[in-house]
PLY file of the C-alpha trace (Angstrom):
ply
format ascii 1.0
element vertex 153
property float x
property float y
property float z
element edge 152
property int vertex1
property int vertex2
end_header
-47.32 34.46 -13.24
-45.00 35.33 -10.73
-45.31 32.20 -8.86
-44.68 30.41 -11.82
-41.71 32.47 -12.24
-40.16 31.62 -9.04
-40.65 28.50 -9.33
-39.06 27.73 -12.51
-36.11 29.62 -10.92
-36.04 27.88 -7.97
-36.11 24.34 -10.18
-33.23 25.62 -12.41
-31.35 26.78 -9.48
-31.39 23.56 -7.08
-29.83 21.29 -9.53
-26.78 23.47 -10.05
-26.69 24.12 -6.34
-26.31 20.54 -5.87
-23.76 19.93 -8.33
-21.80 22.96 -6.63
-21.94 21.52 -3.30
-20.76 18.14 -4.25
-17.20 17.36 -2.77
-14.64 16.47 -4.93
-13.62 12.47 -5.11
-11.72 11.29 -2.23
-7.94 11.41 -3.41
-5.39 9.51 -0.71
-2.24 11.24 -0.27
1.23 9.39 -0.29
0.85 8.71 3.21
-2.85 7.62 3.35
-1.62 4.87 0.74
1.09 3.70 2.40
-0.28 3.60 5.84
-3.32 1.88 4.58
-2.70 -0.77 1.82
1.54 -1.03 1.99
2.43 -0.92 5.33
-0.24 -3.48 6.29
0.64 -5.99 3.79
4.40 -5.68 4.37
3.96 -6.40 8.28
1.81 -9.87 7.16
4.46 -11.16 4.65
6.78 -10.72 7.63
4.54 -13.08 9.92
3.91 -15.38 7.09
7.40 -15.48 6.44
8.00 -16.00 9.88
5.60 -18.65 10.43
6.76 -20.58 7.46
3.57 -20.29 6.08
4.75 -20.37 2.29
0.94 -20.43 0.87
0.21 -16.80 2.79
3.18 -15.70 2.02
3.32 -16.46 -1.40
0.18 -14.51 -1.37
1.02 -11.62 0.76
4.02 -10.96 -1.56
1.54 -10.64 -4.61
-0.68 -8.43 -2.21
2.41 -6.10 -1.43
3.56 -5.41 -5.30
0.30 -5.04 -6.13
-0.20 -2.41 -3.18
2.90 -0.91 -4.95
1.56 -0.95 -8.23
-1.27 1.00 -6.91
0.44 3.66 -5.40
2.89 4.33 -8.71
-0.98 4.26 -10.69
-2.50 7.13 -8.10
0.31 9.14 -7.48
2.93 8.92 -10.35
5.01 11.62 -9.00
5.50 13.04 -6.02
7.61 15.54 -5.00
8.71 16.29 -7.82
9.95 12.29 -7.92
8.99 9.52 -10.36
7.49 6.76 -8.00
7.91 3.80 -10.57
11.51 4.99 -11.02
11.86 5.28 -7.29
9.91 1.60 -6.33
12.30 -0.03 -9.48
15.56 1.19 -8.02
14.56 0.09 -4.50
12.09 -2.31 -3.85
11.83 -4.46 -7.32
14.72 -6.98 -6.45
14.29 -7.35 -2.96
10.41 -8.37 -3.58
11.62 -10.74 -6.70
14.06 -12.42 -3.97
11.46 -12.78 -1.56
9.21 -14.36 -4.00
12.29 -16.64 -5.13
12.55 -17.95 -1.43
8.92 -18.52 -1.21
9.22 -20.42 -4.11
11.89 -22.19 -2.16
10.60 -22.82 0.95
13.79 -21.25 2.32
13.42 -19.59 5.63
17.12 -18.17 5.53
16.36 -16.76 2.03
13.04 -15.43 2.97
14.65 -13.89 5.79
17.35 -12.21 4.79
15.39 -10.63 1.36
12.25 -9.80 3.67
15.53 -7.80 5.56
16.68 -6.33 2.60
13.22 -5.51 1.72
12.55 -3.44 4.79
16.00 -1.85 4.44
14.99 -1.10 0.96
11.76 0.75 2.11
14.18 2.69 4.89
16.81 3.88 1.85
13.40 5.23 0.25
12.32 7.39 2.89
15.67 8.45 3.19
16.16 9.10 -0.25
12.69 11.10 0.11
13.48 13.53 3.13
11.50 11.37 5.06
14.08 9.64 7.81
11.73 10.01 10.71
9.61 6.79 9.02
11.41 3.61 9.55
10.06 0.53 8.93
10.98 -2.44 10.53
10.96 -6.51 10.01
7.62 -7.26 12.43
7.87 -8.61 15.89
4.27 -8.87 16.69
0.82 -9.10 14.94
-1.63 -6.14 14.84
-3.83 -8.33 13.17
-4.94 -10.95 16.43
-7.78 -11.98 14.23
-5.82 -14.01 11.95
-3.56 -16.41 12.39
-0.39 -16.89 10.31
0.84 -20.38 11.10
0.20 -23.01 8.92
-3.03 -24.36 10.00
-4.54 -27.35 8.24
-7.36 -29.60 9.72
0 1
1 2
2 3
3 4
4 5
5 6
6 7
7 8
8 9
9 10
10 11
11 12
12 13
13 14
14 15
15 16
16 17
17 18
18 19
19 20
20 21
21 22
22 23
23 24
24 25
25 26
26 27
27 28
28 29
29 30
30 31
31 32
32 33
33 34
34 35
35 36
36 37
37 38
38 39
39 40
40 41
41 42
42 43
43 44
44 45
45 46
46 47
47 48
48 49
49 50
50 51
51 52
52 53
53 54
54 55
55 56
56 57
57 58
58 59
59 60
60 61
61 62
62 63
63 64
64 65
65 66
66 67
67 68
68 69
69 70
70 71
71 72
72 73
73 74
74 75
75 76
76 77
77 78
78 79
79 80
80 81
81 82
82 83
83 84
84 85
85 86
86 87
87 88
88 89
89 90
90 91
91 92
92 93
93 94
94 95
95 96
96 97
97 98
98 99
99 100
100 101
101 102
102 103
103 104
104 105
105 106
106 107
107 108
108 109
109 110
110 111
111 112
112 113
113 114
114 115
115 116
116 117
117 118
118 119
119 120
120 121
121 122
122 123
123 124
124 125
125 126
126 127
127 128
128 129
129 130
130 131
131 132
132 133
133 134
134 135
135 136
136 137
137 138
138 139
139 140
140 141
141 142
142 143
143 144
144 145
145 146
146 147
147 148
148 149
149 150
150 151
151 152
């Protein structure tokens, strides 16, 4: 009987145990987001841009807001700061004149929104106690496995 006893304890017990050691969800902070999904995809609309590849960047530029989008969804405030207030007031018309000049196939437009762009991101981390980050328009690939100029066979 006392067997049995511990072993229905023991069998009531693991399960709980379990569930107590389980971790919590991964949550990314501010800075694993924009490290990982914004930073990335602002540095390849820059080379696409760049290159004059209009497809890629037509699609990076998609691939940036919605990196955006996903960073006001998992962190709506931070800071005690509204993020979709904060991405409105500076990156919303810069992005909507970069997509304009894609559109376009302008290289001056595309170049001098993609610079208002990155200035845009700078005035954020200003405007966030955060001066030390600056962002800049890309002068080199760190992606050497894909190529950004127009490539067609």
């Amino acid at each position: 009987m006392k067997s049995t006893l511990a072993i229905l304890a023991m069998a009531i017990s693991v399960p709980s145990m379990a569930i107590a050691q389980t971790p919590p969800p991964y949550q990314p902070s501010m800075g694993d987001l924009m490290v990982t999904i914004v930073q990335p995809r602002h540095l390849k609309l820059g080379l696409a841009g760049q290159a004059r590849n209009w497809d890629y960047a037509d699609y990076a530029q998609h691939e940036l807001e919605e990196s955006l989008e996903a960073v006001e969804k998992h962190i709506p405030m931070w800071r005690n700061l509204d993020i979709a207030a904060l991405m409105a007031a500076t990156v919303k018309q810069p992005l909507e004149a970069i997509e304009k000049a894609v559109k376009a196939k302008s290289a001056a437009a595309f170049d001098a929104s993609f610079k208002q762009l990155t200035d845009a991101c700078n005035a954020c981390h200003q405007s966030t106690n955060l001066p030390a980050i600056v962002i800049k328009v890309p002068d080199a690939s760190a992606f050497p496995n894909q190529e950004f100029r127009v490539t067609r066979p």
